[in-house]
MARRO-920385 format. One record per residue: x, y, z of N, C-alpha, C in turn. Coordinates in pm, whole numbers, plus 32768, in hexadecimal, padded with zeros to 4 digits. Atoms other than C-alpha are relative to their C-alpha. Example, Ala and Ser with C-alpha at 12.3 -4.5 7.8 and 13.67 -1.06 7.14 Angstrom:
80597F89800084CE7E3E830C805A807880007FAE7F897FFA85577F9682CA7FB3806D8049
END
This chain:
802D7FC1807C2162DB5E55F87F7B80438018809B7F957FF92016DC5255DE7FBA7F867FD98077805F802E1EE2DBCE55B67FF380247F677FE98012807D1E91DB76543D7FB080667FE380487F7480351E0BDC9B53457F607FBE801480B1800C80061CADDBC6531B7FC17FED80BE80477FDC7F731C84DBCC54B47FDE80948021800D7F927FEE1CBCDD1C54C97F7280557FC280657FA580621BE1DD8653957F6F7FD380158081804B7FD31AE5DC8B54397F958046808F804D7FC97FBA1A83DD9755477F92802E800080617FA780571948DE2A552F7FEE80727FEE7FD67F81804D1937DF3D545D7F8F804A8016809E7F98801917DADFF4540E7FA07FB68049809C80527FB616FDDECC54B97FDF8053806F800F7FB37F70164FDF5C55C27F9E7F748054804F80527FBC15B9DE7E56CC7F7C802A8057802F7FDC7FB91479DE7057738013802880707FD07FCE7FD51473DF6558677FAA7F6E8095801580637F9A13DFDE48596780947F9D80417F9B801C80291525DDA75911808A802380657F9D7FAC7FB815DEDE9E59FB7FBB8020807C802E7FBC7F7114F0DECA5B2280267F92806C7FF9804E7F7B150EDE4F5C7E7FF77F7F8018801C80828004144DDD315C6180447F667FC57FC3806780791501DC8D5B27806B7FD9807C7F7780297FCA163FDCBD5C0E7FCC7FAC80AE803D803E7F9A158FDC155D337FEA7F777FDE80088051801B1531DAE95C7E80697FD37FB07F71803180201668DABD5BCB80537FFD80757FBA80427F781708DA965D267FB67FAD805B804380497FD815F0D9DA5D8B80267F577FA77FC9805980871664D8ED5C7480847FC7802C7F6680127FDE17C9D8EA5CE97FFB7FA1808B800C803A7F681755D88F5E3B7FC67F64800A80518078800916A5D7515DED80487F7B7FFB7FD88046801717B5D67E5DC0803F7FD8809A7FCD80157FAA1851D6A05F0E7FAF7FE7806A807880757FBB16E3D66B5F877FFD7F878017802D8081803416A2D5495F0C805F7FB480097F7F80497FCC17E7D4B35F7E7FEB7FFA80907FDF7FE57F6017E5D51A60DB7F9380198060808D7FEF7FB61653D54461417FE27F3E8007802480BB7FE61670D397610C80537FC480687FBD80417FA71772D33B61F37FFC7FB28061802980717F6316FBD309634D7F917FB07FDF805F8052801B15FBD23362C480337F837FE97FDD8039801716F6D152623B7FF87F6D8062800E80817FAB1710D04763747F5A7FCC8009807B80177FE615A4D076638D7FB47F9A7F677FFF805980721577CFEA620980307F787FFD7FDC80967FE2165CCEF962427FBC7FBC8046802180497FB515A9CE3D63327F5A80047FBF808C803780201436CE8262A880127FAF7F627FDB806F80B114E0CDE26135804A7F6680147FBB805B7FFF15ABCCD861FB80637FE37F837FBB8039806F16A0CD23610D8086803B80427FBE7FCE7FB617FDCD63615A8056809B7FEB80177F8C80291888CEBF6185805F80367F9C7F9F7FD4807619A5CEC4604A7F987FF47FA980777FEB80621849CEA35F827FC7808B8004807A7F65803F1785CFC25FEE807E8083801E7F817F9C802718EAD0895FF77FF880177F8C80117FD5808E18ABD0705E917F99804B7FD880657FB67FF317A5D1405EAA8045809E7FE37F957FAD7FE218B2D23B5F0C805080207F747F807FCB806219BBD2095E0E7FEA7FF77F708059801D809418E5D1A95CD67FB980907FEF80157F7A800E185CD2EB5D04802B80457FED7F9F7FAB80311985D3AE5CF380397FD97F6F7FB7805E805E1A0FD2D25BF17F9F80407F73805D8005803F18C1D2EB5B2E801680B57FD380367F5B800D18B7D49E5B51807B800F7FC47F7C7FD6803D1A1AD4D65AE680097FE27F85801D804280631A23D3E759BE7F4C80307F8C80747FD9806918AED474591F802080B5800C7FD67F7A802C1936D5CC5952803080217F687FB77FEF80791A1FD58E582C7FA97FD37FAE80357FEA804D18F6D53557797F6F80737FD780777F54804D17D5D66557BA804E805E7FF47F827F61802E190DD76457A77FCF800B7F5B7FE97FE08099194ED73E563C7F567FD57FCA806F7FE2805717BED6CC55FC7FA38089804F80057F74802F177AD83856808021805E7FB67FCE7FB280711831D8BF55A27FD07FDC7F8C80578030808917A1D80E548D7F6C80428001808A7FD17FCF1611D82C55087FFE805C804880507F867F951620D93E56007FDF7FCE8072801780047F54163BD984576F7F7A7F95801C80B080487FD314ADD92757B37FC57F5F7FF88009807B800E1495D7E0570480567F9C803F7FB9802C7FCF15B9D75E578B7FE57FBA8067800C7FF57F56158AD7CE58FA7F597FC38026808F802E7FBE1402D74158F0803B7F547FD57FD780AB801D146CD5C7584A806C7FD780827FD9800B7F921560D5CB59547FED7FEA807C80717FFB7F66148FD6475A8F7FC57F7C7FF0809C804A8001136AD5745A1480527F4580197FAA808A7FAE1479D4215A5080008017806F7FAA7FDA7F6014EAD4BA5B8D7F597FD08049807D7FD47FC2135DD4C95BDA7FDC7F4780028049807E800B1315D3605B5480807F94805D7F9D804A7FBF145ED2C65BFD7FBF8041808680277FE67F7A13D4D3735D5C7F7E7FC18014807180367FE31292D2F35D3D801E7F49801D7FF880BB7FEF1311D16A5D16805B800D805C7FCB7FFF7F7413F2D1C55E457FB37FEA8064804C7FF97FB112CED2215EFE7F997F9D801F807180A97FF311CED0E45EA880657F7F7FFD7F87806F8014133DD0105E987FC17F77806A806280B27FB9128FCE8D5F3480877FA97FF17F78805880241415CE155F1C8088806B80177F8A7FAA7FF41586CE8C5F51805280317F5B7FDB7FF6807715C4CE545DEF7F9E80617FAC804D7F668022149CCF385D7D803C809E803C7FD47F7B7FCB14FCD0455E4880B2801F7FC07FAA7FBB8061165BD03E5D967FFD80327FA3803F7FD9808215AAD03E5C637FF880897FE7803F7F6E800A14F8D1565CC28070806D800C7FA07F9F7FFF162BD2065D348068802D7F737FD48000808C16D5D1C25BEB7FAE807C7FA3805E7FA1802B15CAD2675B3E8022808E802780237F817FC815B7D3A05C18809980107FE47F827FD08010171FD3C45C038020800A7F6D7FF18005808B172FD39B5A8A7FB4808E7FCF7FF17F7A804B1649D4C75A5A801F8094805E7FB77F817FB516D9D5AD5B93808780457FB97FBB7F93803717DED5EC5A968010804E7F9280227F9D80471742D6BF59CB800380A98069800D7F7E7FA41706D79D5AF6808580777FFF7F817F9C7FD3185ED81A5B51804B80407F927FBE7FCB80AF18F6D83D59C27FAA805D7FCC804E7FA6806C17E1D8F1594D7FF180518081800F7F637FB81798D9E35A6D807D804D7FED7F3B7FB980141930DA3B5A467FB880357F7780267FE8809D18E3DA5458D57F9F80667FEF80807FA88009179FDB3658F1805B808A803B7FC07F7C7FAD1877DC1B59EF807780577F8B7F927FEA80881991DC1058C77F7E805C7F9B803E7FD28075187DDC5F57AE7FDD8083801A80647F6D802517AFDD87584B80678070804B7FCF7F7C7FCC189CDE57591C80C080237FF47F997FCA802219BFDF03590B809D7FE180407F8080447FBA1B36DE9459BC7FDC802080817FFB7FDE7FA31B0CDF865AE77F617FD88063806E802F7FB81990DF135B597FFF7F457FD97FDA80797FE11A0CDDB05AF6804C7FC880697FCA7FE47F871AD0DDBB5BD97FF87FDF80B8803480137F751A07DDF65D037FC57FC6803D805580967FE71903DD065CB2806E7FB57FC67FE9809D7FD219D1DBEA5CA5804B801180687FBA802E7F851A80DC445DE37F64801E8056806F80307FC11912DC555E717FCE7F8C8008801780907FFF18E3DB015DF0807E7FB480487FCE80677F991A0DDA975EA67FEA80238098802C7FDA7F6219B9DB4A5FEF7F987F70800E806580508008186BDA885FB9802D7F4B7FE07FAA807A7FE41919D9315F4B80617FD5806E7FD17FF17F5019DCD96B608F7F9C7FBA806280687FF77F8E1895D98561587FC77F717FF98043808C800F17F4D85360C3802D7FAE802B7FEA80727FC018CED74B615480128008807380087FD17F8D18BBD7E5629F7F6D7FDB8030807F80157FB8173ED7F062B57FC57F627FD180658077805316C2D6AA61BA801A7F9D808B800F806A7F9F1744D59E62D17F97802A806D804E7FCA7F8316A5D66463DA7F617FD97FBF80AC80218040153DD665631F80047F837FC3801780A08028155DD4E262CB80257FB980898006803A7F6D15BBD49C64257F6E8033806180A07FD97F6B1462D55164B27F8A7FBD7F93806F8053803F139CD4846387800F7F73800C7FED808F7FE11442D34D63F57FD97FF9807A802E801E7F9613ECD378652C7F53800A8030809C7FD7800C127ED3FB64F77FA17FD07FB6805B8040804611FBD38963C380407F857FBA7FB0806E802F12DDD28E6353803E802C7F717FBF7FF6807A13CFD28862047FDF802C7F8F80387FCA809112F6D2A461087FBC80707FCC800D7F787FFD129AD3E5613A808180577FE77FA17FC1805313F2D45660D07FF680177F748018800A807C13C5D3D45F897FC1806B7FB980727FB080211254D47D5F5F800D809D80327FDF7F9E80001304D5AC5FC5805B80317FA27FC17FCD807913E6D5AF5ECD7FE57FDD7F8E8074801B805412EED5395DED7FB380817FC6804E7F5880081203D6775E2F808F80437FC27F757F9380291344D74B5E03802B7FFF7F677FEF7FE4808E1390D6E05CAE7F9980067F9A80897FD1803B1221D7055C2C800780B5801780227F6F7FCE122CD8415CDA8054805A7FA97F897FD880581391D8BD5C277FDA80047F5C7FFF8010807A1319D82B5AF77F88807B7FA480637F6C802D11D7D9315AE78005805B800C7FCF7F997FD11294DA2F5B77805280427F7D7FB67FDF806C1386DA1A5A497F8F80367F96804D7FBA8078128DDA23594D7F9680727FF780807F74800C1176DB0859B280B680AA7FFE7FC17F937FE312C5DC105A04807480327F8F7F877FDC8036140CDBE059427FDD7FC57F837FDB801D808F1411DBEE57D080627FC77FCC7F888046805414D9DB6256B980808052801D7F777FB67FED163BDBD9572E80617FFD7F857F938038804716FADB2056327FE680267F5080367FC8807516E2DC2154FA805E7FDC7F917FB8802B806217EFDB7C5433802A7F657FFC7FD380A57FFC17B4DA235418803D7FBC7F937FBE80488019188CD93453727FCB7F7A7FD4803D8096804617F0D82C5287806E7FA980007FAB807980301910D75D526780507FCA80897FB0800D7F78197BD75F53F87FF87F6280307FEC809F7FB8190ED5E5543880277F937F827F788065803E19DAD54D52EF804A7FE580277F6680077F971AE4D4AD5372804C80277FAC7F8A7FB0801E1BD6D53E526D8022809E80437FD87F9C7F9D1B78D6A55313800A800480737FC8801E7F531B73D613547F806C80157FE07F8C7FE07FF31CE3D5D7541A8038805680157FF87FA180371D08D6EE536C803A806F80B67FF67FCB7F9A1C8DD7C754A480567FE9808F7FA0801D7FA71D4CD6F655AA80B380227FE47F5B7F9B800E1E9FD76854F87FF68063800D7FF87F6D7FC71E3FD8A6550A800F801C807080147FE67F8F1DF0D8A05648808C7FFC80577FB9801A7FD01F0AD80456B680AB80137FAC7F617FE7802C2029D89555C9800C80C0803580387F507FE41F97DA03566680337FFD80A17F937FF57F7A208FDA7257877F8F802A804F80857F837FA81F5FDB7458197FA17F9280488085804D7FA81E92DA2F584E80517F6880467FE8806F7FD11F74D90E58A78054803880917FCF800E7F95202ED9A259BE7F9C804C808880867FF77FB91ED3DA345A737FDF7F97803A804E808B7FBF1E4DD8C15A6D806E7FB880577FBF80427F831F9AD82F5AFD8010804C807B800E7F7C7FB01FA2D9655BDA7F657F8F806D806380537F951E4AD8C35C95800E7F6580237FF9808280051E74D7755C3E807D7FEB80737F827FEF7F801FE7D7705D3C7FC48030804F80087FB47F911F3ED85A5E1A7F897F8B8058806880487F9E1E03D77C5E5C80487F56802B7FA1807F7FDB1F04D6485E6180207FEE80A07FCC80137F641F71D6A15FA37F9B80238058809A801A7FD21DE3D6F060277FBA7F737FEB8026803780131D97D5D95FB880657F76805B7F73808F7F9E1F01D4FA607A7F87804D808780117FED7F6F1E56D5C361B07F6B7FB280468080802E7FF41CD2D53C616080147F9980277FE2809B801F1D5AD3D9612280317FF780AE7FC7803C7F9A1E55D3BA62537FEE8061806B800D7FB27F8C1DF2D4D463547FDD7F9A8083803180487FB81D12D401643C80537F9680377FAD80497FB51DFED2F364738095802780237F907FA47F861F33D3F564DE7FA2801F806F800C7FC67F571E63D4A765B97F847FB880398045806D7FD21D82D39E663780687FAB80467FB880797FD01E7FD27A664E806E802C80497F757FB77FC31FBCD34D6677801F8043805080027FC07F9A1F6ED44267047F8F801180A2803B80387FA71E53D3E767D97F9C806F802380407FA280001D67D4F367A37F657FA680138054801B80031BF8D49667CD7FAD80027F678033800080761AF7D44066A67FD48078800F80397F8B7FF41A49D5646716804180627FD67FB77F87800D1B70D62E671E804380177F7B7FD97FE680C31BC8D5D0659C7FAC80317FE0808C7F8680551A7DD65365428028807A80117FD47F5F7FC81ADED7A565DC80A080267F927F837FCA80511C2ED78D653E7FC87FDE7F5A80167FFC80751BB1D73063FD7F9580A07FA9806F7F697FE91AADD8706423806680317FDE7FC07F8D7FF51BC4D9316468803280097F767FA67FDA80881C97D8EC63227F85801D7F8A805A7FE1805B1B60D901623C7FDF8099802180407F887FD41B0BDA3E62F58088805B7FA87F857FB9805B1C8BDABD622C7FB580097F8180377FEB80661BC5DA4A61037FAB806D7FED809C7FA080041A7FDB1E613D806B80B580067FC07F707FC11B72DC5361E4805A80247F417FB97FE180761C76DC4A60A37FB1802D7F4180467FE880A21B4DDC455F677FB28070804780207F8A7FC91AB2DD6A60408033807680307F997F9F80491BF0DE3B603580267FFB7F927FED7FDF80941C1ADE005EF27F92802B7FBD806E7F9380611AC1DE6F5E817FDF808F801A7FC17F727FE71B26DF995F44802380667FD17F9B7FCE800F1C30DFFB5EDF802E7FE17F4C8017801080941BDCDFC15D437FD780AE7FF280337F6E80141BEDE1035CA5803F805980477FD17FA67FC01CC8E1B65DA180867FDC80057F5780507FFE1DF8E0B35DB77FF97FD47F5E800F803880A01E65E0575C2B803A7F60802F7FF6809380021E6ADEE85BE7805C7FA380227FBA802F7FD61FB1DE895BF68048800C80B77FDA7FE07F5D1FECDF1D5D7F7FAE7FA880368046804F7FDB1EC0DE385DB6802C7F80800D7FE180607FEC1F50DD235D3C806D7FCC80677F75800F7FDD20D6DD4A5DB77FCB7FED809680267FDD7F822023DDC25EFD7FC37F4D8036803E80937FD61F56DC435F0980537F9F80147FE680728034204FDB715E938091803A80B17FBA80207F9D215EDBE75F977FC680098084806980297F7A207CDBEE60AE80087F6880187FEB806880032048DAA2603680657F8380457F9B800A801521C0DA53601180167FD780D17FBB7FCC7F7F2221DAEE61677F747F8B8097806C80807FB120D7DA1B624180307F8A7FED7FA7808B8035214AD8DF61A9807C7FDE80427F85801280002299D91F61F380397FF580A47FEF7FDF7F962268D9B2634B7FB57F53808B803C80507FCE2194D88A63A180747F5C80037F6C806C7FF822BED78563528050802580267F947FFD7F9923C1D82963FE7FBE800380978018801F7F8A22E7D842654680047F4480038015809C800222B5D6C76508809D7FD080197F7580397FD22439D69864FB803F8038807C7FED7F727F952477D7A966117FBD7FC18081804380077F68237BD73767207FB17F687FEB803680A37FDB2366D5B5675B7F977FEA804780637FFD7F9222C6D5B568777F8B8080802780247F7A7FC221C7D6F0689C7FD08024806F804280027F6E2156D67169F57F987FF1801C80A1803A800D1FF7D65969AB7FCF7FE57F81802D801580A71F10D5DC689D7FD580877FC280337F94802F1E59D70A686D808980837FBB7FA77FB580391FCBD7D06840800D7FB77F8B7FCE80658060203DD6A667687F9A80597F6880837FBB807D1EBDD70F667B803A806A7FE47FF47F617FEF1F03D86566A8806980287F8F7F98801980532062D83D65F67FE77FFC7F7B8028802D806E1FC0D7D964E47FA1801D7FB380487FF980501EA9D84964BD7FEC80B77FBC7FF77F7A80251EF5D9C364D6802F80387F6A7F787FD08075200DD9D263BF7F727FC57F898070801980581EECD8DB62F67FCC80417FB280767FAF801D1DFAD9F263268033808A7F6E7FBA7F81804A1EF0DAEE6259800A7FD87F7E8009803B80AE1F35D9EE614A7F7E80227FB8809E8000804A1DBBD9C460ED7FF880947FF080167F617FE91D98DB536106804880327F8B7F9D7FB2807E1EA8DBA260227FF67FDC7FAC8023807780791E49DA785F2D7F7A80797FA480777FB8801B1CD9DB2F5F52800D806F7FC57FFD7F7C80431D45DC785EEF802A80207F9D7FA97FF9808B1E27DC1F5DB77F6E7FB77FAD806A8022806E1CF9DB3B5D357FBF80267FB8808F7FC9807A1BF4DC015C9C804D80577F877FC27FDA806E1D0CDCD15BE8803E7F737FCC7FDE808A80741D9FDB705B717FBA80167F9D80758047805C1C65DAEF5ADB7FE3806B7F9980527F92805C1BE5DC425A368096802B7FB07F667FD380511D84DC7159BB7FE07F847F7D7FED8065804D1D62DB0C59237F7D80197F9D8055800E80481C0BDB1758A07FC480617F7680427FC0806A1BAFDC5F57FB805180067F737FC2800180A11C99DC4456D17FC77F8F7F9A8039805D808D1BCEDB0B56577F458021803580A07FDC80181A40DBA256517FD17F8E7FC0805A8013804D1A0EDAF0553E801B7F88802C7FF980A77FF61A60D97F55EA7FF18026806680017FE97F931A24DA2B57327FBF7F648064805E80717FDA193DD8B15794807B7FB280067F8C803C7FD11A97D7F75771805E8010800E7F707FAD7FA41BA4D8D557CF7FDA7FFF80CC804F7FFA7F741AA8D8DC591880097F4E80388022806B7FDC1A7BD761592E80A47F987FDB7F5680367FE11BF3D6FA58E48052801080887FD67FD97FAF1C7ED7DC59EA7FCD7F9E80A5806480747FA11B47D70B5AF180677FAC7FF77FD880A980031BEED5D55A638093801380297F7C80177FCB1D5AD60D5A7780338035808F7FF17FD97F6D1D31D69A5BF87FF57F6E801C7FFE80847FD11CB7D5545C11805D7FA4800C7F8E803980421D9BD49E5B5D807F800380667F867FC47FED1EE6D5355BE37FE4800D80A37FD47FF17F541E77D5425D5B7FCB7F7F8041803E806880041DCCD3D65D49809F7F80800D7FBE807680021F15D3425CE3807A803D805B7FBB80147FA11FDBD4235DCD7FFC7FCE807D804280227F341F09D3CA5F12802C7F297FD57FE2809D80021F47D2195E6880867FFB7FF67F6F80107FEA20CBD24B5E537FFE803680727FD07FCE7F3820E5D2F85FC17FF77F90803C801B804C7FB12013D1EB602B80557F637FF37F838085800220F1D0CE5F8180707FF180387F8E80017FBE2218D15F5FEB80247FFC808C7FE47FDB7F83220AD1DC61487FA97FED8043803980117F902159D19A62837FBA8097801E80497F8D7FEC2050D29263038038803C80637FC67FA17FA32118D38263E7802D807A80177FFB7F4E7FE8212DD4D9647C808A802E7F8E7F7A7FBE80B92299D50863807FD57FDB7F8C80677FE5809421F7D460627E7F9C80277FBE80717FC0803820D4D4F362368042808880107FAD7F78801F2178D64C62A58041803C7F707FB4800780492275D60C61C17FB880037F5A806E801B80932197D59F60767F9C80787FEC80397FB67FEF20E6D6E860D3803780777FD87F937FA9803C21EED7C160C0803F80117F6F7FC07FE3808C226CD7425F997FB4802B7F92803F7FE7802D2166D79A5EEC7FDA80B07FED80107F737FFC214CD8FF5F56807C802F7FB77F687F96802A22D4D9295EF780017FEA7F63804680208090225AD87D5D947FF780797FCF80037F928065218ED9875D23802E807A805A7FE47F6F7FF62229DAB95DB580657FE57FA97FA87FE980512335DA615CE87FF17FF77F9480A17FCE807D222DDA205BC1802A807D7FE780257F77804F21BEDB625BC78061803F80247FC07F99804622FCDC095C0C80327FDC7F7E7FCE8037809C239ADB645AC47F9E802E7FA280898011809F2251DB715A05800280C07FFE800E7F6A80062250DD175A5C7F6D80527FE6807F7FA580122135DE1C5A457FC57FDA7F7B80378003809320F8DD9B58E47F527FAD8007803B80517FDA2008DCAF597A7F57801C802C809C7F7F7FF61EFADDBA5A1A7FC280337F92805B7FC4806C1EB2DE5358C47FCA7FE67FEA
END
């Protein structure tokens, strides 16, 4: 069905936005914003054994560090979404930061393993303001076709971040020790947080007094979700990162255990498939404006489809590939195409799904977050209940996912891009 008459009529009409609103910078720190989450996940890591042992605590504790964090950012999304929309971008995104700032700081003076979860709790509780409301700001001030490009810049850049953060927490673990991660991502969200306000104005010119009642939460969540334009976008990512997310979970122990690749040489292969990510949201901000939306998508999703697919029949096809490095190779090539084609349908997803609700743009932005989560959280815990970690199964759970949504979006049709 179309999106409803009051989304539509909810565009903005005569507002005009500060013209700061639209410069360089704004769009610099709104992907600076985006980027923070996959920081702050992945700049703590190699520190982890090293914690453990100065907390003597054991390491399914300060793992929670890890997953309380994610847990924490996903879950407070769904609540600064809709209280941007109520109060406005600014207030939101500073009550937010300014947790993220006070949860990094009790990371950083943490005198316990259980403090330092604390602290992570915290920081993860207000990192998800970051990612809903920069989406949301990109929704409010600009137009479909430069939406577009910035958010496939923010995924190039969300790409890049889990590539470099281990690397720069592995040369502060080795130099200055752990807690200089923290106080780096400490500075960073002080820094973000004055960046926002001295630069980007009130975005959010049609706010919504009644957005954090829970009769209009409801309200808005049927909408949201009885609106064809926006529910088959979010399952559209949500399936696609399902099977990025089977490869995060169980990669390492195929081609480690199975296949017998070196740790070293998973780093490299893990490079490589993120490097599909970075390559695919950097042809698509390309190629915005010259290719129309739906060739973008069809073009991602069977890319997708066909990687996936190509990557499980070599798996049934070539048992043996004779070496480890062919064995990787197998796998990780076809990989590299999935992520690429995923990358290049995304930014038209998100900006298909989002701009028809402006005026809830804070939780049409912070649902979509949650149900990626959601939906690729409980496919990566049924793979793992069911099946054993192996080159066909993971292949396989990979694939199916690509043949998912291509058949999504052919069923769902061009209606979907508008």
């Amino acid at each position: 069905m179309p999106p409803p008459a009051n989304a539509a009529a909810a565009a903005p009409p005569d507002a005009k936005h500060d013209a700061r609103a639209e410069s360089r910078l704004t769009t610099a720190i709104l992907i600076a914003l985006s980027a923070l989450a996959p920081l702050s996940i992945d700049m703590f890591l190699p520190s982890i054994p090293d914690i453990t042992a100065e907390f003597k605590a054991d390491s399914a504790t300060i793992r929670l560090a890890v997953t309380m964090y994610l847990l924490m950012s996903a879950t407070s999304a769904m609540l600064f979404g809709p209280a941007s929309d109520r109060f406005g971008r600014r207030p939101a995104l500073v009550v937010g930061m300014s947790l993220y700032v006070l949860g990094g700081v009790l990371a950083w003076f943490s005198a316990s393993a259980e403090m330092l979860v604390a602290g992570r709790i915290v920081q993860g509780f207000g990192s998800g303001a970051g990612m809903s409301i920069a989406r949301a700001t990109v929704i409010d001030v600009y137009g479909r076709e430069r939406a577009t490009r910035i958010i496939a810049l923010m995924s190039v850049v969300m790409a890049l971040a889990p590539m470099l953060a281990p690397i720069v927490g592995g040369i502060y673990q080795e130099t200055v020790g752990w807690r200089w991660v923290f106080a780096t991502l400490t500075l960073m969200g002080i820094v973000l947080i004055a960046a926002y306000i001295r630069q980007i104005p009130e975005t959010n010119l049609q706010r919504d007094p009644r957005a954090l009642y829970v009769p209009q939460i409801l309200r808005n969540y049927r909408t949201l979700f009885s609106t064809r334009a926006y529910v088959v976008p979010v399952a559209l990512v949500a399936i696609v990162f399902a099977g990025h997310l089977t490869f995060i979970s169980t990669s390492a122990l195929v081609l480690i255990d199975d296949i017998g690749i070196s740790p070293g040489m998973y780093g490299l292969a893990f490079g490589i498939v993120s490097a599909g990510l970075m390559a695919g949201g950097a042809i698509s901000g390309a190629l915005v404006g010259r290719v129309s939306g739906p060739v973008l998508l069809f073009g991602g999703m069977i890319l997708t489809a066909v990687g996936g697919s190509t990557m499980y029949l070599l798996a049934l096809l070539v048992r043996e590939p004779g070496s480890a490095l062919v064995g990787a190779a197998l796998i990780v090539v076809p990989m590299f195409f999935t992520t690429m084609g995923a990358s290049v349908a995304r930014p038209v997803i998100t900006v298909a799904a989002l701009t028809p609700f402006r005026h809830m743009a804070g939780l049409a932005a912070a649902v979509m977050g949650f149900s990626q989560m959601l939906v690729s959280s409980l496919y990566a815990i049924v793979f793992a209940a069911l099946f054993a970690p192996t080159v066909l199964t993971m292949t396989g759970a990979i694939a199916f996912t690509g043949i998912v949504v291509l058949t999504l979006a052919t069923v769902a049709g061009r209606g979907i891009t508008r």
